[in-house]
C-alpha positions as CSV (number, residue, x, y, z in Angstrom):
1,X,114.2,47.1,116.5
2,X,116.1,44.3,117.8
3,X,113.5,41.7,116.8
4,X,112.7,42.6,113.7
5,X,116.1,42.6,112.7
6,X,116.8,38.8,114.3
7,X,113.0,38.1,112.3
8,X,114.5,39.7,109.1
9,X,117.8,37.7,109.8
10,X,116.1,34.4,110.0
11,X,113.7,35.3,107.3
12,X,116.4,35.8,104.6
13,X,118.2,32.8,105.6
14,X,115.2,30.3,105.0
15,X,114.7,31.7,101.6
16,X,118.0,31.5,101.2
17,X,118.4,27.9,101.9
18,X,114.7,27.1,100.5
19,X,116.2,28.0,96.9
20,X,119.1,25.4,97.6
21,X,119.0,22.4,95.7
22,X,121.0,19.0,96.4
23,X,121.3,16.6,93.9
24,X,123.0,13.2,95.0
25,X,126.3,12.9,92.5
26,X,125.8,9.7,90.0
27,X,128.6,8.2,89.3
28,X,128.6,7.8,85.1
29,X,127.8,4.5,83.5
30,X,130.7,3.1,81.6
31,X,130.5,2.0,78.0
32,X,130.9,-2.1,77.4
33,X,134.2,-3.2,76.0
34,X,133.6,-6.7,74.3
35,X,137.0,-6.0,72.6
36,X,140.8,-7.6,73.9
37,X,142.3,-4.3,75.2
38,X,145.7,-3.0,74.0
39,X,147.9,-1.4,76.4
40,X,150.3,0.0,73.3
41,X,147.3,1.0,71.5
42,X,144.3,2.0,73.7
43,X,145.5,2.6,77.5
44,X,148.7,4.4,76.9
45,X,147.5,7.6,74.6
46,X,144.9,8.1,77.2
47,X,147.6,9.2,79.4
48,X,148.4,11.9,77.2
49,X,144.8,12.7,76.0
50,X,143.7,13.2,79.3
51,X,146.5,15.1,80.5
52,X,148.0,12.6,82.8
53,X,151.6,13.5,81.5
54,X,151.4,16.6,82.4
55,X,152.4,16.3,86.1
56,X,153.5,12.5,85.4
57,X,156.1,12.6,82.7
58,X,159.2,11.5,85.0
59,X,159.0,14.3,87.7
60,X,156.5,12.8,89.2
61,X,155.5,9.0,89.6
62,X,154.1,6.8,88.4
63,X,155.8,8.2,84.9
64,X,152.8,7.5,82.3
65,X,154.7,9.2,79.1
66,X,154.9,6.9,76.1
67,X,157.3,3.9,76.6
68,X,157.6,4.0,80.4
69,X,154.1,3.8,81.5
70,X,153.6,0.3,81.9
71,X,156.5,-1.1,83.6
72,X,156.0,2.7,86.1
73,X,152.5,0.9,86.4
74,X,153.4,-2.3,86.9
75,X,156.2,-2.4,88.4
76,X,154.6,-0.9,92.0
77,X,151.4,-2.3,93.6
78,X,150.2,1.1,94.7
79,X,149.5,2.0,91.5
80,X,148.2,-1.9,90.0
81,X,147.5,-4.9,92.3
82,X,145.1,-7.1,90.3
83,X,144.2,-8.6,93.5
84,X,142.3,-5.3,94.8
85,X,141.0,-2.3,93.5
86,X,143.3,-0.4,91.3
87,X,144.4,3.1,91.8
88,X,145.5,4.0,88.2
89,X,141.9,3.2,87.8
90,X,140.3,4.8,90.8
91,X,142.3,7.8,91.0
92,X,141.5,9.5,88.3
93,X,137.9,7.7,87.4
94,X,135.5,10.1,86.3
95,X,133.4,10.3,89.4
96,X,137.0,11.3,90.9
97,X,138.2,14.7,92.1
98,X,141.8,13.8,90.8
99,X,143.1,17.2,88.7
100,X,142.6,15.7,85.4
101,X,139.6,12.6,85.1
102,X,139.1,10.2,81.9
103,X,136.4,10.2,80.1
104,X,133.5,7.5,80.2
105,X,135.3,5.8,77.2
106,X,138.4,6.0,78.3
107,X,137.8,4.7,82.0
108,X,136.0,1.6,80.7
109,X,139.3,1.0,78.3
110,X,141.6,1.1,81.6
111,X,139.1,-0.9,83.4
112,X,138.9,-3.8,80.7
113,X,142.9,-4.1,80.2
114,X,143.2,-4.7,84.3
115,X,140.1,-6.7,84.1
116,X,142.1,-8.8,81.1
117,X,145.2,-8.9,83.8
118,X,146.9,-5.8,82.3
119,X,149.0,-7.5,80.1
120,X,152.0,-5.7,78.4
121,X,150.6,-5.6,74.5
């Protein structure tokens, strides 16, 4: 009885795992931006659009509501150092497990304005 139980046991588990499928995660393609990047007009709202502000509106840093997001930005080298790779970018890219992720569109947005030297404009 023992045996066909342990049979049964190992049975079950290699249909089990036989119906498993992996797929390898693919990071998504970003959109081209030919366009001069606005920090006012494109970057900023996408804080808010993509929820950002709702744990980082001043309780929690880097503050990304309207007015103080750039200089919370810019102002620490954790969160922009043009020099490396750039965590407002990479931590909530949409490949990222971050609470809240931006979009395609707005990921290639943030990416162009550091690639433009995230000016303040």
């Amino acid at each position: 009885m023992r045996k066909i139980f342990i049979h049964l046991f190992f049975l079950t588990a290699a249909i089990f795992l036989w119906g498993c499928e992996y797929t390898a995660f693919e990071a998504e393609a970003l959109p081209e931006v030919s366009e001069d990047v606005s920090f006012a007009n494109d970057v900023e709202p996408i804080f808010t659009e993509a929820g950002c502000t709702d744990c980082h509106n001043g309780g929690q840093s880097p503050n990304l509501t309207t007015g103080n997001a750039y200089n919370s930005l810019t102002g620490n080298p954790e969160y922009i150092d043009l020099s490396s790779d750039n965590n407002i970018y990479t931590m909530a890219a949409p490949e990222n497990s971050h609470f809240k992720n931006y979009s395609a569109e707005q990921a290639a947005l943030v990416q162009a304005w550091l690639e433009q030297g995230a000016p303040n404009n």
